[in-house]
KOLMI-648195 format. One record per residue: z, x, y of N, C-alpha, C in turn; residue in one letter; residue number from 0. Coordinates in steps of 0.02 Angstrom, whole numbers, plus 50000, padded with zeros to 5 digits. Example, Ala and Ser with C-alpha at 12.3 -4.5 7.8 and 13.67 -1.06 7.14 Angstrom:
2
PT / nc3 / nc1 / nc2 / cac3 / cac1 / cac2 / cc3 / cc1 / cc2 / r / k
PT / 50390 / 50660 / 49716 / 50390 / 50615 / 49775 / 50390 / 50660 / 49835 / A / 0
PT / 50354 / 50642 / 49888 / 50357 / 50684 / 49947 / 50394 / 50645 / 50002 / S / 1
// end
This chain:
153
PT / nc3 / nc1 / nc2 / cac3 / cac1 / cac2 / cc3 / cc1 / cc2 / r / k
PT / 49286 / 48810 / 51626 / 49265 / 48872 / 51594 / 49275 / 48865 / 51518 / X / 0
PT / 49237 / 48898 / 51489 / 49237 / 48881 / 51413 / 49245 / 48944 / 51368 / X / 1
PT / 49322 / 48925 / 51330 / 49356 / 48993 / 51336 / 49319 / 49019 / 51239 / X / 2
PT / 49319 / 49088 / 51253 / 49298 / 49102 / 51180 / 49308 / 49159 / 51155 / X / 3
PT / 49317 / 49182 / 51091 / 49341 / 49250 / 51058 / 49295 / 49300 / 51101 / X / 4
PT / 49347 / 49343 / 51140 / 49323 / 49405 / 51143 / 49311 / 49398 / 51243 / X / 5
PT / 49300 / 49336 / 51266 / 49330 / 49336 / 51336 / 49373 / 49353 / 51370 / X / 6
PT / 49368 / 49385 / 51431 / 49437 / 49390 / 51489 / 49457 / 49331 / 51518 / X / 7
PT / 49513 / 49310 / 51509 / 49518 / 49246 / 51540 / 49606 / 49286 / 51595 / X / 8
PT / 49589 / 49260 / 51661 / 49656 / 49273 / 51731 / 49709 / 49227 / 51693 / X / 9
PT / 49781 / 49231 / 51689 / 49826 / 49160 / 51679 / 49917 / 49208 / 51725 / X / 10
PT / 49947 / 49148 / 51704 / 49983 / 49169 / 51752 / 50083 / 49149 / 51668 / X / 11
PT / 50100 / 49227 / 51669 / 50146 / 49179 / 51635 / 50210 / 49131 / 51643 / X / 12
PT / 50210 / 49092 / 51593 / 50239 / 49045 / 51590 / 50323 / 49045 / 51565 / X / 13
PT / 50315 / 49079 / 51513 / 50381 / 49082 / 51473 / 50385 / 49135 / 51423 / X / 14
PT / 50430 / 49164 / 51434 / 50443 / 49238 / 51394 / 50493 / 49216 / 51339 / X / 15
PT / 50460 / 49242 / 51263 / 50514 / 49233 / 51217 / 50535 / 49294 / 51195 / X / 16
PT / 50570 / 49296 / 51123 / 50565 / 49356 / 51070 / 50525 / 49377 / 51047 / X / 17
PT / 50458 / 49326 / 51045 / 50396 / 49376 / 51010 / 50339 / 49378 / 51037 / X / 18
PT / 50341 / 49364 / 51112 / 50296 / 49347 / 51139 / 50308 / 49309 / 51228 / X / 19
PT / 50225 / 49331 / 51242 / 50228 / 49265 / 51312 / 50190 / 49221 / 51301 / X / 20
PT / 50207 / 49159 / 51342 / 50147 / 49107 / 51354 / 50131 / 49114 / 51422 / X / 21
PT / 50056 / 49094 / 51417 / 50012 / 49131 / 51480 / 49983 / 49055 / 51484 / X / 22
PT / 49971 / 49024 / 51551 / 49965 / 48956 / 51556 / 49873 / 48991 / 51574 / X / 23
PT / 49822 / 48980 / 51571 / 49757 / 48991 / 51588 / 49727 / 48941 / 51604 / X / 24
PT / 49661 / 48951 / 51634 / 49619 / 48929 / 51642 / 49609 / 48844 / 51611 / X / 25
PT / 49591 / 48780 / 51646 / 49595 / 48734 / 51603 / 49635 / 48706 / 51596 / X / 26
PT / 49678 / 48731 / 51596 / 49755 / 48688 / 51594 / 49787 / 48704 / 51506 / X / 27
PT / 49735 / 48747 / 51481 / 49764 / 48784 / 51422 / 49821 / 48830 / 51422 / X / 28
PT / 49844 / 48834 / 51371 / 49935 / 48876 / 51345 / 49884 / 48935 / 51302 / X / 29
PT / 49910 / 49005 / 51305 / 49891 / 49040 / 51268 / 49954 / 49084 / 51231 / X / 30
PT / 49951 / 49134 / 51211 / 50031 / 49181 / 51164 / 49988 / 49239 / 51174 / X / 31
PT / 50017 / 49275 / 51207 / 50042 / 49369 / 51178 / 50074 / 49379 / 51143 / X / 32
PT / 50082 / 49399 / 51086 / 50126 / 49395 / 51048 / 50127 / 49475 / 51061 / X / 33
PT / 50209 / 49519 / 51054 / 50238 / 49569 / 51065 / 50201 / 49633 / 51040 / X / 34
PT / 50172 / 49606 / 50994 / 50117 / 49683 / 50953 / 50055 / 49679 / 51012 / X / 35
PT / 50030 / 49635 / 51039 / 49987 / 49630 / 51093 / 50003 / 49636 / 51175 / X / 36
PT / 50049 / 49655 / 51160 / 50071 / 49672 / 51239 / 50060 / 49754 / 51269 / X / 37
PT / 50063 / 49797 / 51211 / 50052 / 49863 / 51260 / 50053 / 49901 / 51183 / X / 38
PT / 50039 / 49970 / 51193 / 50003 / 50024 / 51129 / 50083 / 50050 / 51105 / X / 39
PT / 50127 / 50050 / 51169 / 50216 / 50099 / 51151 / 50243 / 50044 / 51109 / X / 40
PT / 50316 / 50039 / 51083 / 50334 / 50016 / 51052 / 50364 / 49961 / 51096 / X / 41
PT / 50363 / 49873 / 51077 / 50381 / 49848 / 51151 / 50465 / 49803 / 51103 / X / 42
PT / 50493 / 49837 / 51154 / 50565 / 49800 / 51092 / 50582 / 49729 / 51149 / X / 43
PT / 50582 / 49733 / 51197 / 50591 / 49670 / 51246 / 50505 / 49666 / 51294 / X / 44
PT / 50510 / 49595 / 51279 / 50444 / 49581 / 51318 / 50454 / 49578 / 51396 / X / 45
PT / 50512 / 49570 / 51407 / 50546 / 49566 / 51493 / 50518 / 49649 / 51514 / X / 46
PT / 50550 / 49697 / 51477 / 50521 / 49741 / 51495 / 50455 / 49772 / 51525 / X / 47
PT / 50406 / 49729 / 51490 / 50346 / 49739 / 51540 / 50326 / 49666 / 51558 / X / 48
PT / 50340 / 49625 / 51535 / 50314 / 49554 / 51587 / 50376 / 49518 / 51605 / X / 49
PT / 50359 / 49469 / 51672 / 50416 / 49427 / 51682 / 50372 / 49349 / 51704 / X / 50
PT / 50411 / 49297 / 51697 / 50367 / 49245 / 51724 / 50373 / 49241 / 51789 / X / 51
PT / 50290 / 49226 / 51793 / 50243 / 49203 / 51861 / 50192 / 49259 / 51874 / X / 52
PT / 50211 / 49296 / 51818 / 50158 / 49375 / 51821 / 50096 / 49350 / 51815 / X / 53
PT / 50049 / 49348 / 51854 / 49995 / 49361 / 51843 / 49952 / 49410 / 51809 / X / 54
PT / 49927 / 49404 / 51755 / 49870 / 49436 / 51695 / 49797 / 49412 / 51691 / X / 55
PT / 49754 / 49465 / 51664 / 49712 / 49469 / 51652 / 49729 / 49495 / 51571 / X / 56
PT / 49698 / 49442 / 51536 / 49705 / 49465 / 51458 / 49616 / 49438 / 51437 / X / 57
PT / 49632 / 49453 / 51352 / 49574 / 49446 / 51324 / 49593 / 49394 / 51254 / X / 58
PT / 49549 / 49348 / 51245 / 49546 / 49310 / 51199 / 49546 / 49342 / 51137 / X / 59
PT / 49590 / 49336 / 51090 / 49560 / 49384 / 51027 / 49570 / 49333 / 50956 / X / 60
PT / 49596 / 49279 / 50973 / 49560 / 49205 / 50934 / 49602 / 49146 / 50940 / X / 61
PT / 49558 / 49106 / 50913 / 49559 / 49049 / 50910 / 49574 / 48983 / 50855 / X / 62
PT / 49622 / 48967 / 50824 / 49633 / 48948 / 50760 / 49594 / 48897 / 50772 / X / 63
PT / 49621 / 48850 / 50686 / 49593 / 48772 / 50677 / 49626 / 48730 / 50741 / X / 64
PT / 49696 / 48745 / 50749 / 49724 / 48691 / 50813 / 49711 / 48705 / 50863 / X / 65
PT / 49681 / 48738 / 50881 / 49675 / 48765 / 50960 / 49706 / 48793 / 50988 / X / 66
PT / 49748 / 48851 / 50926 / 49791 / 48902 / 50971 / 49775 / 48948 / 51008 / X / 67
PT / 49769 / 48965 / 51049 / 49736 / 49027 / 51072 / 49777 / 49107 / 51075 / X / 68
PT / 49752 / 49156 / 51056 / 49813 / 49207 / 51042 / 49775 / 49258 / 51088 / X / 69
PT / 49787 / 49293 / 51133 / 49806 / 49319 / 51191 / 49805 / 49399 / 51164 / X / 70
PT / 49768 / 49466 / 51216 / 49789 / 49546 / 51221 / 49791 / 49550 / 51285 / X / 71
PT / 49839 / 49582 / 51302 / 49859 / 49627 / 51351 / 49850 / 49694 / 51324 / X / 72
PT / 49845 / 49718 / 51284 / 49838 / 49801 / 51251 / 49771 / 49777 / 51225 / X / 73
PT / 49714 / 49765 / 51192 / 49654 / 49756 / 51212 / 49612 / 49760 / 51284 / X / 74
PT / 49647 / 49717 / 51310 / 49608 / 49721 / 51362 / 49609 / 49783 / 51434 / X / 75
PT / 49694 / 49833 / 51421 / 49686 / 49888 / 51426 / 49635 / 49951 / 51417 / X / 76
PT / 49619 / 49929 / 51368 / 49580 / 49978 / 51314 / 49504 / 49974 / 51323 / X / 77
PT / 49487 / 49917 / 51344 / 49436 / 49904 / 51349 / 49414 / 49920 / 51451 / X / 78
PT / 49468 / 49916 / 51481 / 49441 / 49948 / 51545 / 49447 / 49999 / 51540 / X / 79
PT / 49512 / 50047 / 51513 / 49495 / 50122 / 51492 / 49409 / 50143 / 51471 / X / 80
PT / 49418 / 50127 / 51430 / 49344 / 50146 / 51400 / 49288 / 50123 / 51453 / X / 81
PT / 49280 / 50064 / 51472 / 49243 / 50081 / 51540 / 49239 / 50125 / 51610 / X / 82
PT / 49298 / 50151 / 51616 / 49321 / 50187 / 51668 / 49281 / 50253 / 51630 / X / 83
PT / 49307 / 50279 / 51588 / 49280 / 50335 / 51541 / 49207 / 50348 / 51546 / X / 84
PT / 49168 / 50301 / 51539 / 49101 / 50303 / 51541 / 49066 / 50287 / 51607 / X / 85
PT / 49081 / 50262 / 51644 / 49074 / 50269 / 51743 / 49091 / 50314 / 51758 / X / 86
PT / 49146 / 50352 / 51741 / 49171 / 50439 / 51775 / 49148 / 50490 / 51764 / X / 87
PT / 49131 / 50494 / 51668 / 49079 / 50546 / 51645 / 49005 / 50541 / 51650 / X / 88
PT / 48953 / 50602 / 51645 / 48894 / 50601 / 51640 / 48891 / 50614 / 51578 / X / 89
PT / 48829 / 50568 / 51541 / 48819 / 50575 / 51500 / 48800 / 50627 / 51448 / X / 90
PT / 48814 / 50649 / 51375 / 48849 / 50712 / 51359 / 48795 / 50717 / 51289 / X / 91
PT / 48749 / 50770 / 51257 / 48738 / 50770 / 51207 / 48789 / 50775 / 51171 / X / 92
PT / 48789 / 50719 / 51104 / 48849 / 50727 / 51072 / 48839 / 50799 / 51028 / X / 93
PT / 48790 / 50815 / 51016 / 48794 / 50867 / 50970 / 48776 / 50953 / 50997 / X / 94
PT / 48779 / 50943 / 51054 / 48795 / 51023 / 51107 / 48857 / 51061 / 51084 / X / 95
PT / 48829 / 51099 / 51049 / 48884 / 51144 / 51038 / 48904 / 51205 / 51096 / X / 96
PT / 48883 / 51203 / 51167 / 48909 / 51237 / 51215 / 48966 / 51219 / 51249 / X / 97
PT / 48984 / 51149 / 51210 / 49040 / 51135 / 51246 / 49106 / 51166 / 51214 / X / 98
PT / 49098 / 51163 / 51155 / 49159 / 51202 / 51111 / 49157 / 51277 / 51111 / X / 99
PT / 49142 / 51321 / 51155 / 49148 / 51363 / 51177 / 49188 / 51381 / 51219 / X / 100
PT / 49188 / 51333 / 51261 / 49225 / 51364 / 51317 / 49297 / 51278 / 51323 / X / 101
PT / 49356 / 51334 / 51368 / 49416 / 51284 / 51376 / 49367 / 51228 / 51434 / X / 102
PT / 49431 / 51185 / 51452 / 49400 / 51148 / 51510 / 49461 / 51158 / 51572 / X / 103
PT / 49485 / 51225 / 51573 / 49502 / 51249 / 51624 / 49457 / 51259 / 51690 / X / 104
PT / 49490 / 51298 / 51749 / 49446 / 51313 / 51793 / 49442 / 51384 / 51788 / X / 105
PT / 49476 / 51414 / 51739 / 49424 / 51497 / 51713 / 49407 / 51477 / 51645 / X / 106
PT / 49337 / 51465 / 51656 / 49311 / 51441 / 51573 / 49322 / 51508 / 51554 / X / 107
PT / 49351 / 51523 / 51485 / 49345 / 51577 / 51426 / 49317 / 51555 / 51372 / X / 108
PT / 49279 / 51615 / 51337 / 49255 / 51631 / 51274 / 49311 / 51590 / 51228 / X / 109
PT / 49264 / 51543 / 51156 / 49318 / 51530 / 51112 / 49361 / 51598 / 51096 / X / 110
PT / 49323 / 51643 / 51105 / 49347 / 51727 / 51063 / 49436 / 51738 / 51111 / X / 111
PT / 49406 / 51725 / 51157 / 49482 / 51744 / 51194 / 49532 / 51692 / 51194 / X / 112
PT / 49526 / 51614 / 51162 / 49550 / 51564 / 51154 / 49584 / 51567 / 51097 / X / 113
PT / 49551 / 51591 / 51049 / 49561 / 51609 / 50957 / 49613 / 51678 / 50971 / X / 114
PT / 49615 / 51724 / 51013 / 49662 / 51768 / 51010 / 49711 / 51752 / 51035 / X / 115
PT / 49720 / 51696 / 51104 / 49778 / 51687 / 51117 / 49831 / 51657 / 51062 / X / 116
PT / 49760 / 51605 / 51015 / 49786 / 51583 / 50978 / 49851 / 51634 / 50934 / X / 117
PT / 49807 / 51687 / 50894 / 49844 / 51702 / 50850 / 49905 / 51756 / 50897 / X / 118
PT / 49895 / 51763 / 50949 / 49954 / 51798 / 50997 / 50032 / 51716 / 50979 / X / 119
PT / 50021 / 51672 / 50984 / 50056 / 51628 / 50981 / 50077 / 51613 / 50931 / X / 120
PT / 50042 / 51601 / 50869 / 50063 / 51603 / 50786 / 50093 / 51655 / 50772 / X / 121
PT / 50072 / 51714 / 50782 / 50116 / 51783 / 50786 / 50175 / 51767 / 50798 / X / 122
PT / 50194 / 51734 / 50875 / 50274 / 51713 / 50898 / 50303 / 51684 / 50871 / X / 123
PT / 50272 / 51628 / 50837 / 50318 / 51576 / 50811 / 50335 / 51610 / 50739 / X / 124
PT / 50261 / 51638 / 50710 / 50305 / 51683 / 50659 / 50359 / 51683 / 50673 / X / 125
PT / 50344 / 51761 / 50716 / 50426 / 51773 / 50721 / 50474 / 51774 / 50744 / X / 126
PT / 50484 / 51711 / 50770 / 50538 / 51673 / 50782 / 50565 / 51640 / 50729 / X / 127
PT / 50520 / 51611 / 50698 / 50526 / 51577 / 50633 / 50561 / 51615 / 50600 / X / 128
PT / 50555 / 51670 / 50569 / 50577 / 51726 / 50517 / 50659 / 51736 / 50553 / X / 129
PT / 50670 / 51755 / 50605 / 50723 / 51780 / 50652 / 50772 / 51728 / 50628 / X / 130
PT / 50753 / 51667 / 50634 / 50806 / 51601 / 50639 / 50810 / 51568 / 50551 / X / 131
PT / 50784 / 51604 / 50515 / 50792 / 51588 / 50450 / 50828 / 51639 / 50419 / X / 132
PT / 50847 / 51700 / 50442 / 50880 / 51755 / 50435 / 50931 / 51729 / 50450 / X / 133
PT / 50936 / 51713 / 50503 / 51016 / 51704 / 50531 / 51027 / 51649 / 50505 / X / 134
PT / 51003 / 51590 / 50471 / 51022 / 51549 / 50426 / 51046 / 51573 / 50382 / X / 135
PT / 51022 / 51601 / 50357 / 51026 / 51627 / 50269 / 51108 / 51675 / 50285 / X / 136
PT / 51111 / 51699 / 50350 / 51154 / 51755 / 50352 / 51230 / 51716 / 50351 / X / 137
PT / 51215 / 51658 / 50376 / 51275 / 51596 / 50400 / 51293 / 51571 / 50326 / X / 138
PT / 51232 / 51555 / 50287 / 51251 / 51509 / 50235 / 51290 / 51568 / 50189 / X / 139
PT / 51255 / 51620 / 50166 / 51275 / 51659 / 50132 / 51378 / 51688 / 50137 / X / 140
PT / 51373 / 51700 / 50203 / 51432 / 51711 / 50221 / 51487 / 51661 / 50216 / X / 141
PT / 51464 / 51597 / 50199 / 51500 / 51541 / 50178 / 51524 / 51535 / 50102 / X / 142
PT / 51483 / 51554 / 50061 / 51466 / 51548 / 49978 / 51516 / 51611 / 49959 / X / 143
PT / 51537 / 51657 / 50020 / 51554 / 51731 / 49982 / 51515 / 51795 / 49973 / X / 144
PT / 51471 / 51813 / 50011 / 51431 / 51863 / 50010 / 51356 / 51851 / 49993 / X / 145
PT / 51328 / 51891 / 49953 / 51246 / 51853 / 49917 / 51229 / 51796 / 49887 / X / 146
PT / 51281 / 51743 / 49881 / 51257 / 51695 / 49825 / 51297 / 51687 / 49762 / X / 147
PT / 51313 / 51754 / 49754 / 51363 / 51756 / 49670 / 51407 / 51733 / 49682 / X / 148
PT / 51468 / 51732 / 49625 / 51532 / 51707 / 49649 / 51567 / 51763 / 49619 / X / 149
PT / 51603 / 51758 / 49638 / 51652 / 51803 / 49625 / 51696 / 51811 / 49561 / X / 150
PT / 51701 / 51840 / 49531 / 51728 / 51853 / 49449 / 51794 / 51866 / 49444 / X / 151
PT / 51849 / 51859 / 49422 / 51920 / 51866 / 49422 / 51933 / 51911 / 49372 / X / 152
// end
């Protein structure tokens, strides 16, 4: 098989380091995941999500002058996402504005009743907000000596 930027190539890994795996593939070729290519979260140990003899499906994402080959596992995530996405949905005018009307609940509502819950909720946090900055102010103040001034001898 004749491996090339932007292919799925099956491999099976080999050896887990600090910045990376080696994935033995196809051919009898060595490839690298390197740790930023392993998954979208933050990956602080690669054991954590791979161990050797794991079998993968990754994606080629290049190929130097020596014949390194450098390896996604988070590409090639992304790329069956997005296929899954587009097999599940029917296809959508992008520019229908009936869709931003309504939630995608199972009681579609009016944006109108969406926009009021809204401001029913900004209202709260108002004032909550206000409530808990009072009682800040009431804490700090009471620390300083009353309003802020100091006190005169």
């Amino acid at each position: 098989m004749v491996i090339e930027v932007g292919s799925v190539v099956d491999g099976v890994v080999s050896r887990i380091t600090a910045f990376g795996a080696f994935v033995d593939i196809e051919g009898g070729k060595n490839g690298l995941i390197h740790i930023s290519e392993i998954s979208d979260v933050y990956v602080r140990d690669v054991r954590d999500f791979l161990s050797e003899g794991d079998k993968v499906q990754t994606k080629v994402i290049s190929i130097d002058e020596r014949g390194k080959i450098a390896l996604s596992l988070k590409q090639m995530k992304k790329q069956s996402q997005e296929a899954e996405r587009e097999s599940d949905s029917p296809p959508r005018n992008r520019f229908s504005r009936n869709d931003q009307r309504f939630d995608r609940g199972e009681n579609k509502r009016p944006a109108r009743q969406l926009s009021a819950s809204f401001e029913d909720k900004l209202s709260k946090f108002m004032k909550d907000s206000d409530e808990r900055q009072a009682d800040i102010k009431r804490k700090t103040d009471s620390k300083r000596g009353g309003r802020g001034s100091r006190r005169s001898d």
